[in-house]
C-alpha positions as CSV (number, residue, x, y, z in Angstrom):
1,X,130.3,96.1,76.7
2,X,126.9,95.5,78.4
3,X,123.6,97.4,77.1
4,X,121.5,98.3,79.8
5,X,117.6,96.2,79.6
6,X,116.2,99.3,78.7
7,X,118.1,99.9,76.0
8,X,117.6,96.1,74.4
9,X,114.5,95.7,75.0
10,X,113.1,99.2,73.5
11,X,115.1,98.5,70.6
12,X,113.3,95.3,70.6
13,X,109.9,96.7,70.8
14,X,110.4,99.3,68.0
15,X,111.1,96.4,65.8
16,X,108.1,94.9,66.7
17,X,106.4,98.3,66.3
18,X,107.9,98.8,62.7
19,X,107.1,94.7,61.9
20,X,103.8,95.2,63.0
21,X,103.0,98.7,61.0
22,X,104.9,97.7,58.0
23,X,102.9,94.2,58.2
24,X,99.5,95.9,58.3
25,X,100.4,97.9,55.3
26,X,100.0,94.8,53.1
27,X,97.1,94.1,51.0
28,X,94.6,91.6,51.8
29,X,94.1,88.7,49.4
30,X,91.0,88.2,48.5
31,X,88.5,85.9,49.8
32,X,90.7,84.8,52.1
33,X,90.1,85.4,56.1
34,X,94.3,85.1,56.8
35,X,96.0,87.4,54.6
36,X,100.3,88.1,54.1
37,X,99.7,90.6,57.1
38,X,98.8,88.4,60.0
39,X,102.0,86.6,60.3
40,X,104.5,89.9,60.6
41,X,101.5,91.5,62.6
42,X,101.5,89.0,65.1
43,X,105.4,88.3,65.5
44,X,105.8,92.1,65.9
45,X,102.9,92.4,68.5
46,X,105.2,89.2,69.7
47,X,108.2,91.4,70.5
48,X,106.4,94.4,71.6
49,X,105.5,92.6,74.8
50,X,108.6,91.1,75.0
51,X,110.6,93.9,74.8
52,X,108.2,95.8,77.0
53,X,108.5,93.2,79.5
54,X,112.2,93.4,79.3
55,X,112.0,97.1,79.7
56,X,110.3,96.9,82.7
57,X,112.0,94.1,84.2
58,X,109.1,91.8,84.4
59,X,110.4,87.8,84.9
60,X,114.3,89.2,86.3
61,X,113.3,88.2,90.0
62,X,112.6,84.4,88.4
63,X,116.0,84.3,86.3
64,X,117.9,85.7,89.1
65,X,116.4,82.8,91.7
66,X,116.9,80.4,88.9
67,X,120.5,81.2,88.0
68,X,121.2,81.3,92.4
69,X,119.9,77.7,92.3
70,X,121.9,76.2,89.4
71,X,125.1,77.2,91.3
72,X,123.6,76.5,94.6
73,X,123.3,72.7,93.4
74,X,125.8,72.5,90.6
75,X,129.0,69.6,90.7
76,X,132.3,71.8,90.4
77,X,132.6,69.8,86.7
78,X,129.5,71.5,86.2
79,X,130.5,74.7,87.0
80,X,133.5,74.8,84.7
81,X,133.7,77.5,81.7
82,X,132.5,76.3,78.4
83,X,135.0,75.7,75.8
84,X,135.8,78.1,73.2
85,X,133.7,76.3,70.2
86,X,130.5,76.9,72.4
87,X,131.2,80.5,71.3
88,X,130.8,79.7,67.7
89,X,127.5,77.9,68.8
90,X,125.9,82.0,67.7
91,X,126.8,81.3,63.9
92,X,124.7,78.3,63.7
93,X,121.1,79.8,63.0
94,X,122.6,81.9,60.7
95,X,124.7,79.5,58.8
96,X,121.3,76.8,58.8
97,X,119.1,79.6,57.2
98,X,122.2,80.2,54.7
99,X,121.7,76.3,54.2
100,X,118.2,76.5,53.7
101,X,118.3,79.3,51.4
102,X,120.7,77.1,49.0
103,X,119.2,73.4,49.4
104,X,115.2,74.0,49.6
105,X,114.7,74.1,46.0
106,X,116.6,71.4,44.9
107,X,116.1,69.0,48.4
108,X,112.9,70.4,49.1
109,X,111.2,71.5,52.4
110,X,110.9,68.3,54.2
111,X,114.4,66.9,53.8
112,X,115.8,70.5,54.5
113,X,114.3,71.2,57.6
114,X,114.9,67.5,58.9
115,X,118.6,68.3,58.4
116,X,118.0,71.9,60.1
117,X,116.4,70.4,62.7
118,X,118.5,67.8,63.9
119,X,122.0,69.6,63.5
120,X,120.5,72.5,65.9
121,X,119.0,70.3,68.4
122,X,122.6,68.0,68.2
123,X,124.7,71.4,68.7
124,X,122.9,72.6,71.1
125,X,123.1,69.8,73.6
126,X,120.1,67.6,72.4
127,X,119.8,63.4,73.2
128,X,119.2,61.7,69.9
129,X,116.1,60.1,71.5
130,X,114.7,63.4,71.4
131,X,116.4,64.8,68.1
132,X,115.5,62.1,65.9
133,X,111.7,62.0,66.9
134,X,111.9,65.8,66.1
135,X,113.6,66.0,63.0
136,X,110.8,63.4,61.4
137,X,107.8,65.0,62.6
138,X,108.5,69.6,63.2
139,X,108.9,69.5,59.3
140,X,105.4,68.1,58.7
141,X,104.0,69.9,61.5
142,X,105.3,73.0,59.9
143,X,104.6,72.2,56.5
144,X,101.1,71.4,57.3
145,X,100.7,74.8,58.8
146,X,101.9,76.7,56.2
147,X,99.9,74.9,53.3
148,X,96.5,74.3,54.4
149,X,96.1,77.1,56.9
150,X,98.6,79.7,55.5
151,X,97.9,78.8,52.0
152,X,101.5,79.2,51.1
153,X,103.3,75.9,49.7
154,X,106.9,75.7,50.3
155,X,109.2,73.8,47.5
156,X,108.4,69.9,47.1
157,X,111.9,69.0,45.9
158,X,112.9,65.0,46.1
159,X,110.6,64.5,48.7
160,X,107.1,66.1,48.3
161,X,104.5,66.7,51.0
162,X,102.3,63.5,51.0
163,X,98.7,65.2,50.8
């Protein structure tokens, strides 16, 4: 069964609504600037648009061109269904935040997210000349972000952050 645009992407926007109401309800910490309310405010501001957009059908007419091109240039061995396993391909993100949930304490948040990093961008079609690269440096990208402007360390484990 198909839900109609309207219907996903209002339903997407009232989560955003409730993230962004619920997220504004927290209390500020003090003497900081950034508090535990800007991050769900500004993801659920995040889907209101999006789901608005998607309400209103805003970006269908670029989809719908791109999709019309793929087949208009596509090789019949591209054109082929996937196989079965691609369907499985939806567990993944859950099954890496199960991971992450179980091995961040005791690996720690670099080696974790290296591993979560690489085994999403390998599953979902990634070269290793651009997986590799990725897996060394998102994790210290994001790690960066989250201690010295979020204030928020995440778990050091085997391999703590350098600085």
């Amino acid at each position: 069964m198909l839900l109609s645009d309207r219907i996903t992407g209002s339903t997407l926007a009232a989560l955003g609504a409730a993230a962004f109401f619920y997220g504004s309800k927290l209390p500020p910490v003090p003497g900081q600037q950034v508090g535990p309310s800007a991050f769900p405010m500004v993801v659920g501001a995040g889907l209101v648009l999006c789901g608005g957009l998607i309400v209103f059908g805003i970006g269908r007419h670029f989809e719908e061109v791109a999709e019309a091109d793929v087949v208009a240039h596509a090789t019949a061995e591209e054109l082929k269904p996937l196989p079965a396993w691609h369907n499985w391909l939806a567990l993944l993100p859950p099954a890496l935040l199960v991971f992450y949930a179980l091995a961040s304490e005791t690996l720690g948040f670099l080696p974790t997210a290296a591993i979560m990093v690489l085994v999403a961008s390998f599953a979902f079609g990634a070269k290793p000349k651009l997986a590799v690269p990725l897996a060394i440096v998102a994790p210290f990208v994001i790690n960066m972000i989250f201690l010295k402007l979020l204030r928020v360390p995440l778990p050091s484990g085997i391999l703590p952050f350098p600085w």
